[in-house]
N, C-alpha and C positions, 0 to 999 in steps of 0.2 A: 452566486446562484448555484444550487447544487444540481446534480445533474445525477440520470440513472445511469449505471451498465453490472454487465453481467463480468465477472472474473474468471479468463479462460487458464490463468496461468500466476504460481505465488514462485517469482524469481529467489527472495531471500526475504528476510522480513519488513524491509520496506520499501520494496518492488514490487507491483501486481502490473498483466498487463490485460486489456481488459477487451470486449467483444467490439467495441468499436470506438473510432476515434472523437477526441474531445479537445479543441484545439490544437487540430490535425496532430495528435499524436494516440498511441493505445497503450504508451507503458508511463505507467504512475510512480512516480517516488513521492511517497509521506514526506511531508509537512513536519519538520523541527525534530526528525528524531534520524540517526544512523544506526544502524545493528551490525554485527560482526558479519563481514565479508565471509563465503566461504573458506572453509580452514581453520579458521580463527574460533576460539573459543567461546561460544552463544549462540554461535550461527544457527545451529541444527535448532536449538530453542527458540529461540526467534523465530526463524522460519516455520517451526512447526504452530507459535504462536497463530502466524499470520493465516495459515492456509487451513487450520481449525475453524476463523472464523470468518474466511472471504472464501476459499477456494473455491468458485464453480457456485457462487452464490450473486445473487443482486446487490449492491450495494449504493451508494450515496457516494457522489463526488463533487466537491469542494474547490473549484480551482487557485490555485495563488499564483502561482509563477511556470516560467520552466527555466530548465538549468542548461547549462553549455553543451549536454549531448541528446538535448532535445524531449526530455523527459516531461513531462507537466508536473509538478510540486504540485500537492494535493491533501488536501484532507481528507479520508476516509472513513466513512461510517455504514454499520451494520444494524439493522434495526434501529438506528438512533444512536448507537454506542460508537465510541471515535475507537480506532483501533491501535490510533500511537497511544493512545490513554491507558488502553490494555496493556500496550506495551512497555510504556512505562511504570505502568505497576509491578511487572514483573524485572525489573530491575533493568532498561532498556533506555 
């Protein structure tokens, strides 16, 4: 069941953390993809991917799991568009 919130903040490209909690948590990690850690070479791309098309916007959330530091695994969509999709198009 997808679920609304607004994106107050894009951590790296597949971290957002978002106006309010969703299975008591407000920081999101995408669903099946990792992008370059800052420093690392893609980060700044990625990152720029991600915050192009969530940053400070409404979005669609998708829950699947959470991870060991309490994150919620998520799928994320923007008008209907998934954004690890985007990001894997761009070589991610």
């Amino acid at each position: 069941m997808r679920k609304s919130a607004m994106v107050k903040k894009v951590y790296d490209g597949d971290t957002v953390k978002i106006d309010r909690k969703i299975f008591g948590t407000d920081k999101i990690r995408l669903n099946k993809i990792d992008t370059p850690e800052r420093g690392s070479p893609g980060y700044r791309k990625a990152t720029n991917i991600t915050k192009r098309m969530v940053d400070g916007k409404r979005i669609s959330v998708e829950p699947v799991t959470k991870d060991k530091y309490g994150r919620l695994i998520a799928n994320i969509y923007k008008d209907g568009k998934s954004v690890r999709a985007r990001l894997k198009r761009q070589g991610f």
